[in-house]
N, C-alpha and C positions, 0 to 999 in steps of 0.2 A: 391651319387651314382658315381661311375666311368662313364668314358668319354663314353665308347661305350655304356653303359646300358642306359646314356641319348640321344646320338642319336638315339637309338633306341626307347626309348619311345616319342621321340619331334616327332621323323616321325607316329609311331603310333598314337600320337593326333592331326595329320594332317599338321604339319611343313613340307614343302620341306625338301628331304633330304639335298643337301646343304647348305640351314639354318640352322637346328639340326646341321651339321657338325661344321658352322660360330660359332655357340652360344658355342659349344665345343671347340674352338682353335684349330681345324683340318683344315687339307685340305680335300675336299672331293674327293675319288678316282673317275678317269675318265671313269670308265667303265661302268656308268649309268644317265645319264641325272633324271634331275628332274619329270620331267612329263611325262617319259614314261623309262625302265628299261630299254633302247638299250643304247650303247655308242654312244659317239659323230661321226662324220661322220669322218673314216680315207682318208686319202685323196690320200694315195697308194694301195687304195683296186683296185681289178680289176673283170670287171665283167663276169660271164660264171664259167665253168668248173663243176667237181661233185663231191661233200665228201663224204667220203666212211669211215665208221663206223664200227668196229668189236664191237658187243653186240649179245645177244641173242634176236633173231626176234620174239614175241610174237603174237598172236592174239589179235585183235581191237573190241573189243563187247561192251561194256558201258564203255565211260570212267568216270562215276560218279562210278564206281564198281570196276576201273583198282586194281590188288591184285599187278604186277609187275612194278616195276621201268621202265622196257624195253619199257610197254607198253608205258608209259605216254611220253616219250622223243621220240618215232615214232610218237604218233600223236601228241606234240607241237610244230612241225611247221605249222601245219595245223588248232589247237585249240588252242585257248590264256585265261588265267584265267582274273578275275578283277584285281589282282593285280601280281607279280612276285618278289622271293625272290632274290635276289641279291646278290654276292658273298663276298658283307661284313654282309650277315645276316641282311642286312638291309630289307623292305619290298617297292617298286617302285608301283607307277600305272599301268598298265598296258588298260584293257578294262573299267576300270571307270578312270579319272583324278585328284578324290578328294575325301577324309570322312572328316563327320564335327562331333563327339561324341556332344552327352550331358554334361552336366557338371554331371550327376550320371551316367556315361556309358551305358543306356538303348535304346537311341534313337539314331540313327547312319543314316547322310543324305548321298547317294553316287551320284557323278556326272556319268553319262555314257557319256563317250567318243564320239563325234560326228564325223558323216563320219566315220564310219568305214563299212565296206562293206561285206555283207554275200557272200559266194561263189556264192550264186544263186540269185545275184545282189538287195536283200535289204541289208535297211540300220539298222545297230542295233540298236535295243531302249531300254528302262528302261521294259518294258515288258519282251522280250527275254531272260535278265538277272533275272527277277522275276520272271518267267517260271522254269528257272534253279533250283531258291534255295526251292522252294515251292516243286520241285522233290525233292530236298538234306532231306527239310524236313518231307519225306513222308516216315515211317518205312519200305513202302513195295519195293520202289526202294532197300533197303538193301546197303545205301552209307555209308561207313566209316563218310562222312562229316558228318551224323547226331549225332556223338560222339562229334564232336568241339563243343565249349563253343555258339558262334553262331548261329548255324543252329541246335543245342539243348534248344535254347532261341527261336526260331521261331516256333518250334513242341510243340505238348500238344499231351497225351495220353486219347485214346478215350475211355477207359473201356473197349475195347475187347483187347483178346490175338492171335496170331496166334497158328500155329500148333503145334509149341517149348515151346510155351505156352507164350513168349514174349510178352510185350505192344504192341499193337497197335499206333503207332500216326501219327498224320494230322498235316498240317502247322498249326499253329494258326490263329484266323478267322481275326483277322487286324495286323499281324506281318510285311507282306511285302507289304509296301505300294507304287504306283505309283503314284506318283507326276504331274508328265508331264514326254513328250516321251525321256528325256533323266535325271531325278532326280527320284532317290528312295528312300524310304525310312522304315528303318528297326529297328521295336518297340520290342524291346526284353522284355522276361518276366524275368529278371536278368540280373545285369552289367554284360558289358564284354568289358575286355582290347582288347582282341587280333584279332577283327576284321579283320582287311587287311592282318593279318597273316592267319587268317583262310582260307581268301577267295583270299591266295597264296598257299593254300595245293595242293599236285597236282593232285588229286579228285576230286578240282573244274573246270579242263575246261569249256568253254561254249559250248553249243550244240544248234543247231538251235531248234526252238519249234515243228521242225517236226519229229525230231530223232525218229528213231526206231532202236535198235539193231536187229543187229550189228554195229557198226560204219563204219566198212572197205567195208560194201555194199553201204552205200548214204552218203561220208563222205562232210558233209557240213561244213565248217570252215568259222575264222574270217582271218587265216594266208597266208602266203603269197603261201604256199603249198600244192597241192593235192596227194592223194595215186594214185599214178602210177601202183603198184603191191603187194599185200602183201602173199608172198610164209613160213607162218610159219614153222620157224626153218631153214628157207630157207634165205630169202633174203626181205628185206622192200623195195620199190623204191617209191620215194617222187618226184615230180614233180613241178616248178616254175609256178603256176599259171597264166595265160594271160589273158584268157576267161570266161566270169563267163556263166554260165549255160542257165540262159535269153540269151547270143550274146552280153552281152554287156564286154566292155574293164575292166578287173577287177582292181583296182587301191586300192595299199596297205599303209593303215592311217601308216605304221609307216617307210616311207619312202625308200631309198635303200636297197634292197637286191640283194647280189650278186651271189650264188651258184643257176645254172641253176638246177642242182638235187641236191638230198640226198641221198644215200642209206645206207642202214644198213644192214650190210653181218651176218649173224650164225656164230660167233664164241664163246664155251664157253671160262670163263676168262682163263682159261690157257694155251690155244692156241692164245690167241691177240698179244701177244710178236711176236712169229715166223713169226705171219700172217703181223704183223707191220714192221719186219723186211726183209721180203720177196718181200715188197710192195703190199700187197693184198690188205689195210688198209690204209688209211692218221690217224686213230685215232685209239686208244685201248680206248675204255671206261673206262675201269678198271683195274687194275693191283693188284695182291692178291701180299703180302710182301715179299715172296719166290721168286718175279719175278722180282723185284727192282734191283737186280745188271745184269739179263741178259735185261732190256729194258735200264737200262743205258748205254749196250756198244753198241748201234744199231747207228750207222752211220746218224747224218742227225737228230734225232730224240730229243725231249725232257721230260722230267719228268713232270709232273705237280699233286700239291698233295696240302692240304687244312686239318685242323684241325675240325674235325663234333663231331655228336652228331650220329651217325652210330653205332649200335651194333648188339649182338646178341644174344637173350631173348631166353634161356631154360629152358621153359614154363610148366607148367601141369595143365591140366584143374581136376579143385577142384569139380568139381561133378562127376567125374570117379575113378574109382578103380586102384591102392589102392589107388591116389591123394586123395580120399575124407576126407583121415586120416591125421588131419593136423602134426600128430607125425611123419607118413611115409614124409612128404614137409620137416620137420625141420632136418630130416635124413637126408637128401639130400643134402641139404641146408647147413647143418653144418659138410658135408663131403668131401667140395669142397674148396681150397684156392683160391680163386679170382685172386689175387697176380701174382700168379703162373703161373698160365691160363695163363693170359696177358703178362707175361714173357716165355712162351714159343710158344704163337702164334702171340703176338705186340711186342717185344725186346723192336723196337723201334718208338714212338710216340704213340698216345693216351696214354689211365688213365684205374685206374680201375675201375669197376664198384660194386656197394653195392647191387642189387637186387631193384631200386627202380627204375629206370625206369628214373632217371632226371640229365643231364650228369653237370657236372663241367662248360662246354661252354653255359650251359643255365643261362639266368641272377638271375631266382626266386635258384637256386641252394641251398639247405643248407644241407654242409656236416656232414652226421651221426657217427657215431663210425664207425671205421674199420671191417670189418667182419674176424669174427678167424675162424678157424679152430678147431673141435672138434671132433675128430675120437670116441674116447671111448661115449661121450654124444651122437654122432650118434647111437651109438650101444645100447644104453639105451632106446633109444626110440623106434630103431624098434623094442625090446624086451617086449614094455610096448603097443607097435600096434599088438604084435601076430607074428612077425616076425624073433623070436628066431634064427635061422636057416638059415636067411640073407632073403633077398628079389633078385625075377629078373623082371627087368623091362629093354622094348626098346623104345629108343627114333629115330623118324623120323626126318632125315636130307637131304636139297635136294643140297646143295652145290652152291646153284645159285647166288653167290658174288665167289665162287672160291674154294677150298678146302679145304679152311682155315677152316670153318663152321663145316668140318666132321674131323678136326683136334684138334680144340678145343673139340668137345664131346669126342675124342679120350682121350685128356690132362684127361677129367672129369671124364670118364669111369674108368681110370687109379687110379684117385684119390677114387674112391668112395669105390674101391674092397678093400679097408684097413677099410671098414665100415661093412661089410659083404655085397655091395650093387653089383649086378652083371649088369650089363647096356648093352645092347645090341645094335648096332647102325644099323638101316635101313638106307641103304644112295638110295635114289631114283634118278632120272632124273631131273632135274630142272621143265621140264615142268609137268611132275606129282606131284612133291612137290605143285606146288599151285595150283594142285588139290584139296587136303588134307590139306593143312598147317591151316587150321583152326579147322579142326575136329580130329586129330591125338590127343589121350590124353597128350601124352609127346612128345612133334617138337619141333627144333630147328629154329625158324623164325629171319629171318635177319627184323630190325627197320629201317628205313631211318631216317634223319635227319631232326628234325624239332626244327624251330628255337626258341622256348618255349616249357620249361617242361610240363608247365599245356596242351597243346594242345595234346602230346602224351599222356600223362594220360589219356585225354578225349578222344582221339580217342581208346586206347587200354585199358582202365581199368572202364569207368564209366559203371555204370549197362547195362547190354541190348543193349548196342550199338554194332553194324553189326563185328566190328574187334576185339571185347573184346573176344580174343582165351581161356584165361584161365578159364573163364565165373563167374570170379570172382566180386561180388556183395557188397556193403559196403556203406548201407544210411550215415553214419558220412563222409567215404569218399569222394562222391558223394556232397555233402553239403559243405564240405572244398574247395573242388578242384574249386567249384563255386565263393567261397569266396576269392579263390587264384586268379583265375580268376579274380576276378573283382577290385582287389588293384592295383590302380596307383603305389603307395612309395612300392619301388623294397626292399627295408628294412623288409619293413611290410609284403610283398606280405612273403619272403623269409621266415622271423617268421610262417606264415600260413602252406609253405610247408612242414615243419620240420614236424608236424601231420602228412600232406597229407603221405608222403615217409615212418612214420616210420609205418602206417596204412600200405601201401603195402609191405613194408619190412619185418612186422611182418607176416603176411597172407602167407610165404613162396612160393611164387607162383611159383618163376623161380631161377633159374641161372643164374645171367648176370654179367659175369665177367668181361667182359671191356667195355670199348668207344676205337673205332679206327679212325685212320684216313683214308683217301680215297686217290688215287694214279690212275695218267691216265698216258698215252701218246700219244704224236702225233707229225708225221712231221714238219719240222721246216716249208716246205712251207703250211702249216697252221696256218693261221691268226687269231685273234681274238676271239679263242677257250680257253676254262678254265674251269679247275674243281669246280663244284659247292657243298656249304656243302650240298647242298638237293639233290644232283646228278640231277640235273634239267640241261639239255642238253640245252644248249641257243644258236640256230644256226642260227637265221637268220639277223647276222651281219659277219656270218662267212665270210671267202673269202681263195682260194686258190692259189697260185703263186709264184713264187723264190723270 
């Protein structure tokens, strides 16, 4: 295996990352200490002041449920997972200090972090954290986490269905075990690699065991931050905690923090440039690639940008009309140049994408054939579906990464009408898009970045899990991606996904013509800020000052 595929798996089977890096012939980068995912203490920080964030302000209801990026980076500074992905894709401790796997990946012992301190002045225990995943593992909370390799090893299905007609499932009756008040431990009913990854998705914040949604009414945290104000669409305002709710002095386990507040201002992405440039902003979240040359000439300001595993899945759910005709998916499918797309909406950076969901930056990666292009074979099959005459279909688009999203459908739209395919685009509000973005037949949903294949698959493609949009179903699938899962040798695993990709590839499900990369900015008097491939806003080492 290459050098980062083994740091990466040394730290998944519990190596410090600066070990994993030693055993590599690396240096290890300084932006994350061993035992906890903060950098080192800079020794020019300065303490006080308030960072001011241009993103779109989202509502705080579950974060086991969060559907937007937005949400989850307003409340991490106030909720911290067990672990935190790291801008080398690496995975860091966070609220546990350690996993110790099985030698057959079944059994997984975690330390919970000692002294760390609830807003409302207890201390966390191995409970609190077993609270959490026995919810991840409950069908009826509806978490994205119950599709991870993980917290789908902890659930068993009860024999009833709901109203969708869905399984039913409960944790498993001895899956998460308490140890003592700070050791747990997690008996899975199938190996799995990617523990510490899963339980850095950003779905898994911790919530105290008294949570009731909404979050934003009794926001109880482990971080150094409380919601001051949450004015959706409006305006987030975050606040440096002092007090803990008891009266007692609230003292934070992961030492210095400097930024007195946080806020986070409404600006859609294509407004953060002016707003940055204006000075409304110390930070633009995101920057869509049409914006790239006017935040480059902004005075005082810097670029910053990271290669992911970020796309944009144009989807259709396979038990709706006409989607249910897999000859109408292959129409579609083989109406569109991938190629292209990405050249006229990426120029430059990222890849293309093949329709399978598993990017080139992922380590299990194994690349398929090229997808061609077939106009007249398009035209054969709607002919052979009943669609003589051409077909019209629209797809819903909400724009909320930028306009790139309703630019690309545009590209697709463009390509299809040589098919006889007429495409019609709804472009909505960002906040009503994830309304809908999982019931719309044909939606254009933006992916975030996660740092293995196998984990988006599981989150978005295994049977019956809460975010599987296309509602596409596939026991061999299911069975492999388990199997992918659970392979230490990145060789071997990589063998396995070759099925796994070419089972989804062939099911026609979406469009996904590229992988991108992501692109922020912010003030030079902004310290210790960086774009992450998960967009995971990492702020409380931040600091501001000339």
């Amino acid at each position: 295996m290459n050098r980062r595929e083994f740091i990466r798996l040394a730290a998944l089977l519990g190596i410090s990352a600066s070990a994993a890096y030693a055993m590599a012939g690396a240096e290890a980068p300084a932006f994350a200490s061993d035992d906890t995912p903060f950098p080192p203490v800079d020794p020019n920080a300065r303490a006080g002041g308030t960072l001011r964030l241009g993103d779109a302000v989202a509502k705080l209801d579950d974060p086991a449920t969060f559907a937007q990026n937005q949400m989850v980076n307003q409340a991490r500074p106030i909720l911290e997972s067990m672990c935190s992905l790291a801008n080398d894709n690496v995975v860091r401790p966070m609220l546990i200090t350690s996993w110790e796997p099985s030698t057959d990946l079944k059994v997984w012992t975690l330390q919970v972090r000692k002294n760390v301190m609830w807003h409302n002045g207890e201390e966390l225990t191995a409970d609190h954290i077993a609270w959490n995943i026995r919810r991840w593992a409950d069908s009826s909370t509806g978490s994205p986490n119950l599709g991870l390799s993980t917290f789908n090893a902890l659930s068993e299905a009860t024999g009833a269905s709901d109203q969708k007609g869905n399984p039913i499932k409960k944790p498993t009756k001895n899956g998460i075990e308490v140890l003592d008040a700070h050791t747990l431990r997690l008996n899975l009913t199938t190996p799995v690699l990617s523990v510490p990854e899963d339980c850095a998705e950003k779905t898994t914040l911790i919530v105290h065991p008294s949570f009731k949604p909404p979050f934003s009414d009794d926001p109880i945290g482990t971080g150094p931050y409380t919601l001051g104000e949450l004015r959706v669409g409006e305006r987030c305002v975050l606040k440096r905690l002092k007090t803990t709710t008891d009266g007692k002095d609230f003292s934070y386990w992961g030492g210095e923090v400097y930024l007195d507040e946080i806020h986070f201002y409404h600006f859609e992405a294509e407004n953060q440039p002016a707003a940055l440039a204006s000075g409304s902003i110390d930070v633009a979240a995101e920057l869509t690639i049409d914006q790239l040359e006017l935040a480059k000439s902004i005075e005082g300001a810097s670029i910053l940008s990271t290669n992911t595993a970020n796309t944009l899945c144009c989807r259709m759910q396979i038990d709706q009309k006409p989607f249910d005709d897999i000859r109408v998916r292959q129409a579609i499918v083989k109406s569109v140049d991938n190629a292209a797309i990405k050249t006229l909406v990426f120029p430059d950076g990222g890849s293309v994408g093949a329709n399978f969901h598993v990017s080139p930056v992922h380590p299990e990666y194994f690349p398929l054939p090229d997808m061609v292009r077939d106009v007249e074979g398009a035209k054969k099959l709607l002919a052979e579906a009943g669609h003589e005459q051409g077909l019209d279909i629209t797809i819903t688009v909400g724009n909320t990464d930028g306009p790139w999203h309703q630019a690309a459908c545009e590209a697709i739209r463009d390509q299809m009408k040589d098919s006889g395919i007429n495409l019609s685009i709804n472009v909505l509000p960002a906040t009503k898009f994830w309304e809908v973005w999982d019931k719309a037949p044909f939606g254009a949903t933006p992916w975030d970045h996660r740092p293995l294949g196998t984990m988006v698959l599981a989150q978005g493609y295994r049977s019956n899990v809460p975010w599987n949009e296309t509602h596409f179903s596939n026991k061999e699938f299911d069975d492999l991606l388990d199997e992918a899962g659970a392979t230490i040798d990145v060789e071997k695993r990589r063998a396995k996904m070759e099925q796994v990709e070419k089972i989804l590839q062939d099911a026609c499900i979406m469009v996904q013509a590229f992988w991108r990369p992501i692109y922020g900015a912010a003030l030079d008097t902004v310290h210790g800020y960086a774009v992450n491939p998960g967009r995971q806003m990492q702020l409380t080492k931040v600091w501001v000052g000339s």
